[in-house]
N, C-alpha and C positions, 0 to 999 in steps of 0.2 A: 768260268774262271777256275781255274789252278785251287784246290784248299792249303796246297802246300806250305808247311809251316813260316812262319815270318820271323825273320831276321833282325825287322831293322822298321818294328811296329813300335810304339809308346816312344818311350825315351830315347833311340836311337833314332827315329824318325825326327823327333824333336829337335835331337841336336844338328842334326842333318840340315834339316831347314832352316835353321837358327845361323850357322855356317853359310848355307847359301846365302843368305838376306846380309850376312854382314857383308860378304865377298860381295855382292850385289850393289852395296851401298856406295862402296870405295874401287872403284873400275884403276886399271892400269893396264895400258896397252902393250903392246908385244918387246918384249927385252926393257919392261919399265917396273915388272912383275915384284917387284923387291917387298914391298907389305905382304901378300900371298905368301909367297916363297917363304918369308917368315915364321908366318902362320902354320905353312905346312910343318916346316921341321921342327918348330916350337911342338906341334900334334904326332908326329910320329915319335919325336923323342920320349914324348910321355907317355907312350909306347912302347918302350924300351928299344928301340930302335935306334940305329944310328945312321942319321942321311948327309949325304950328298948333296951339298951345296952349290951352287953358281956353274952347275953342271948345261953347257950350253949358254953361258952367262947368266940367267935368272930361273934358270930348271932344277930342280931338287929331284932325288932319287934314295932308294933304301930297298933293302933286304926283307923279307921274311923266310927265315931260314925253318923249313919243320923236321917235324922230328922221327921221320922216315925218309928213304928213300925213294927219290919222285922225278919229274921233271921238273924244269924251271920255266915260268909263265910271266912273260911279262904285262904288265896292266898298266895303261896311257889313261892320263884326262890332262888336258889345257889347258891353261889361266886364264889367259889375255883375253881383253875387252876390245871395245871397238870405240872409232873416235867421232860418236852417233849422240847426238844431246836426246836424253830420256824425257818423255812425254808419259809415260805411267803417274800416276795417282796415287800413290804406295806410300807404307810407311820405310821401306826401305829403297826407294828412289834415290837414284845416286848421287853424292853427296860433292859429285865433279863434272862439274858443268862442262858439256862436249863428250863427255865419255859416259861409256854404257857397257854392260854386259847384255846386248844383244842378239848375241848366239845362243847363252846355255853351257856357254865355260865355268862360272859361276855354279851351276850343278854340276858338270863334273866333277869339278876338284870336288867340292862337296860329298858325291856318292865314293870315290874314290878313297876318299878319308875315314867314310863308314863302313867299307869294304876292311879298310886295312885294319880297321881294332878288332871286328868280328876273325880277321884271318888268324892276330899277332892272339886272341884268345884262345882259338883250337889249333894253333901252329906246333904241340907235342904229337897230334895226331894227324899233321899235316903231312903230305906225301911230296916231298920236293921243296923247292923253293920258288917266292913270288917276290918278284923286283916291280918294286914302286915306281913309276916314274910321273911326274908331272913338269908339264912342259912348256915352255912359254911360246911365244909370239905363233900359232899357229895362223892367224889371220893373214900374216906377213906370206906364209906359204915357199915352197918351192927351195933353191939356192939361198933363198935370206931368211927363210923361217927359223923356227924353234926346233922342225923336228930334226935339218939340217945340222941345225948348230949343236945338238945335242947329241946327234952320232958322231959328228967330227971332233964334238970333246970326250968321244971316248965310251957313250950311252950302253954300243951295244957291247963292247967288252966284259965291261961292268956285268951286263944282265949275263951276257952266255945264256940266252932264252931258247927254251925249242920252240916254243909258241909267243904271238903277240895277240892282245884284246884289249878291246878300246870300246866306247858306245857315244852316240850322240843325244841329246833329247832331241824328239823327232815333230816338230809344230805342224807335220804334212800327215800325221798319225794319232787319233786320239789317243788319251789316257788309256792304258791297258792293252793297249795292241804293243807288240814287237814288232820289228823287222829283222830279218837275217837272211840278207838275200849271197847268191853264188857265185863268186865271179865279178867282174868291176859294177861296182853299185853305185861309184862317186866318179864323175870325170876328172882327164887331165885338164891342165890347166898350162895355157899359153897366151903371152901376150904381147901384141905386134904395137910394132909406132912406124909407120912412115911418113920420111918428107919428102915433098915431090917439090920440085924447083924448074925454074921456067923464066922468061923474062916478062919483068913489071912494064907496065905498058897504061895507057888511059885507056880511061873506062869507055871512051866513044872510039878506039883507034886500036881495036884490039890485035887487026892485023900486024901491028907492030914489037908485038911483044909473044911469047911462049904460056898460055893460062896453064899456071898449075892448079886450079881451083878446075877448068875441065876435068884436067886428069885424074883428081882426085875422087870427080863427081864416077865419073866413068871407072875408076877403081872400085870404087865403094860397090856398086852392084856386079860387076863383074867377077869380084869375091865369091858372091853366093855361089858361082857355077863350080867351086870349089865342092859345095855340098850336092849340086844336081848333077853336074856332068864329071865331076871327076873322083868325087867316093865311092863304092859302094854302096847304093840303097839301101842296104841292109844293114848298115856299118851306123850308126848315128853321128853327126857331127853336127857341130855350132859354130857359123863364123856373124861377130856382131863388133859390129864398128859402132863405137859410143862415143866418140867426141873429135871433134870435124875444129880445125883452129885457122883462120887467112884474112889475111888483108886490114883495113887499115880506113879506108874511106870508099864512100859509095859509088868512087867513078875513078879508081886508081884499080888495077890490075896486078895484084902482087908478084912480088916474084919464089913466093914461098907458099905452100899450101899444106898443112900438118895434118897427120889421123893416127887414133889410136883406138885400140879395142882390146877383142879376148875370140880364143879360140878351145874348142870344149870337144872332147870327144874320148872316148871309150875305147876301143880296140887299137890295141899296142902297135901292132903293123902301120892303120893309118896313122897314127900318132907322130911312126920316125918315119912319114914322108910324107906330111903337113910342109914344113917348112920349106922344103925344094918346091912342091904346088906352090904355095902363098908366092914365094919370090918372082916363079916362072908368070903365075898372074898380073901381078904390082910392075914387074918391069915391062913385061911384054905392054901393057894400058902406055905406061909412062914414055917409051920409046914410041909409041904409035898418036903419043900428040906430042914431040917433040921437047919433052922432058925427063929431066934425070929423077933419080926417084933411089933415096935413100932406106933404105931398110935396116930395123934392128929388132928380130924376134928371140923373146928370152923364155926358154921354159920354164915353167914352175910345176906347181904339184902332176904325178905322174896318177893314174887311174887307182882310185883306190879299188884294192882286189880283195874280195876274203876268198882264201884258200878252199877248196871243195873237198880237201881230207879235213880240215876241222869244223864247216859248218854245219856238217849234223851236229856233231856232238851241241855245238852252242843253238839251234833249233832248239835243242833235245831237253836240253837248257831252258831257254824262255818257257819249250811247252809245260816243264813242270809248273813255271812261276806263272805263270799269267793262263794257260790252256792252249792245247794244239790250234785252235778257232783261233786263237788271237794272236796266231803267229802271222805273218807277214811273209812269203819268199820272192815277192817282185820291186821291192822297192826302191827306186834308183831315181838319180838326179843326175844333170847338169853342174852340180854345183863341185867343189872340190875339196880337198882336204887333206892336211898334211901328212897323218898317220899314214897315209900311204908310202911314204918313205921308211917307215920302220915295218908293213907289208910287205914290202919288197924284198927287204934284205930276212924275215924273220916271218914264216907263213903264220895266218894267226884271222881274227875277224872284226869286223867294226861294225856295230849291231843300233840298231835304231830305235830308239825309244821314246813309245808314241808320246806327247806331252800335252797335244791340242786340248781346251774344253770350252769347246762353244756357250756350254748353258751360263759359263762365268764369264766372257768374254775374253777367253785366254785365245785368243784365233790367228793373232797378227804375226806374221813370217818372221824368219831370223832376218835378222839387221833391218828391221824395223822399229822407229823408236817409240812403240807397244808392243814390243816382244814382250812377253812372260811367259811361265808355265805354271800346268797341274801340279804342284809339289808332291803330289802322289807318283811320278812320274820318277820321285828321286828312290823311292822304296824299291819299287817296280826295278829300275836300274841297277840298283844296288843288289836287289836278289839276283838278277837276270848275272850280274856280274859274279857275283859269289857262285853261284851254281856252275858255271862256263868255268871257273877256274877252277873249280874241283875237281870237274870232268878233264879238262885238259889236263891235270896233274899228271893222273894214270891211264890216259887214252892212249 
């Protein structure tokens, strides 16, 4: 490990976690953020800072102006909870039943907030400027998220960033490890509903009717060859149908048959020519047992990418805080994330921050309702973060 000096040891660590646990205690779901959002600007004001309110409707934002000339660095952390009833043991177990901070948005606003006193205190010797942002509803993802709503009110004007940086705590990574991997590390995010329609018919007389529950059945695996015969093997894709809806009685043949899912994948090419595949699949099944078949696929989050001009630097970064050894450059999911949309438009990195710790039983996944973490995890972040923004000031 790194000896490098600590930032955010004794009493800023304190407050850090003490922040968490309260944000932990009191969950609010995407665009519901209004107690946080409070909090945040009530803490940056006493800052000397002046933020940016209902930015995105429940996103707050602020300046750290320094006192050289530098670039400007924009720094993300997320609010929102999830609508998951908490099963922890805690003394700050949440205090709303149905809701959780099950992700780890809860630490970031948290590290985020310890980031920005240590910035606004060396900000005469700071090289450029660092725009706050905190953001809400990122669970929501995609055209209805937070990170959406907050560039369309205007987010990225505001910063004028050269760079974006964001971090997650990472439950697939113990305490002390980073990750900063190259290139898309979080997939797109797409999700399909189709109805296929047919005539209702009895359940002993099926000749008399159009089964869209065949067709359905015969859609549902015939998807897969989306992944075997028609991507790239080399290319990763996910096609997963999770919920199957028909009929009515046990001997009635409906005339409706419902499916909905998710589709997941990495590389931007296959990405804008998923949905011509999915369609030419779902109808060609649906005309070949003589039903119609309604489709409606909606994209959400796009591949989150971190840029390959600034991931060394944020490497270079962790290896001072935590040691080259516990750097991380392969680690990628399935799973998806909104800060990809301010990647897109503003190159920058989203960096992983290990949080697992088995010997305390901190082990259980995000949106799990035994998610926790290492609160050590929030230090670790918070330096990871201080450092990456320094670097990218004057890189």
């Amino acid at each position: 490990m790194s000896t490098a000096t600590s930032h955010f040891a004794g009493a800023a660590l304190d407050e850090m976690i003490a922040t968490r646990r309260d944000l932990h205690a009191h969950p609010e779901l995407g665009f519901e953020e209004v107690r946080i959002a409070g909090i945040v600007a009530e803490r940056l004001k006493s800052l000397g800072l002046e933020p940016r309110t209902g930015v995105g409707r429940t996103g707050v934002m602020a300046r750290i102006t320094g006192g050289k000339p530098g670039r400007t660095v924009l720094l993300r952390a997320d609010m929102d909870a999830l609508p998951i009833l908490e099963e922890n043991d805690i003394d700050y177990r949440s205090q709303t039943p149905g809701k959780m901070h099950a992700c780890g948005h809860d630490c970031h606003t948290s590290i985020l907030l310890g980031v920005a006193r240590q910035l606004v205190a060396e900000k005469n010797e700071l090289p450029g400027s660092v725009v706050l942002c905190f953001q809400p509803a990122e669970e929501l993802g995609g055209p209805k998220g937070g990170a959406e709503a907050m560039i369309q009110d205007g987010a990225l004007e505001y910063a004028k960033a050269d760079v974006s940086l964001g971090l997650h705590v990472w439950q697939d990574l113990p305490v002390g490890v980073v990750g900063v991997t190259e290139g898309p590390w979080m997939a797109a995010v797409d999700e399909f509903t189709v109805t296929f329609k047919g005539k209702g018919a009895h359940g002993a007389m099926p000749n008399m009717g159009r089964d869209p529950v065949v067709a359905l059945a015969h859609a549902v695996t015939a998807l897969q060859t989306l992944v075997s015969r028609n991507a790239d093997p080399l290319k990763e894709l996910v096609v997963s149908v999770t919920q199957i809806r028909a009929g009515s009685a046990f001997n009635i043949i409906p005339e409706t048959a419902w499916m909905n899912g998710t589709i997941r994948s990495f590389d931007r090419d296959l990405w804008a020519a998923i949905p011509q595949m999915f369609e030419r699949v779902v109808q060609g099944v649906a005309s070949a047992m003589d039903c119609e078949a309604t489709v409606l696929f909606e994209r959400g989050n796009k591949p989150t990418y971190n840029d390959p001009k600034v991931v060394p630097l944020v490497r270079a970064a962790a290896a001072h805080v935590v040691g080259a050894d516990h750097v991380r450059t392969d680690v990628r999911t399935m799973g998806g994330e909104d800060f990809s949309a301010f990647l897109e438009r503003v190159p920058g990195v989203y960096i992983a921050v290990g949080s697992r710790n088995e010997a305390k039983d901190l082990r259980y996944d995000h949106h799990h309702p035994r998610f926790n973490v290492d609160e050590e995890s929030l230090r670790i972040g918070a330096e990871v973060l201080l450092e990456a923004t320094r670097r990218a000031l004057v890189s």
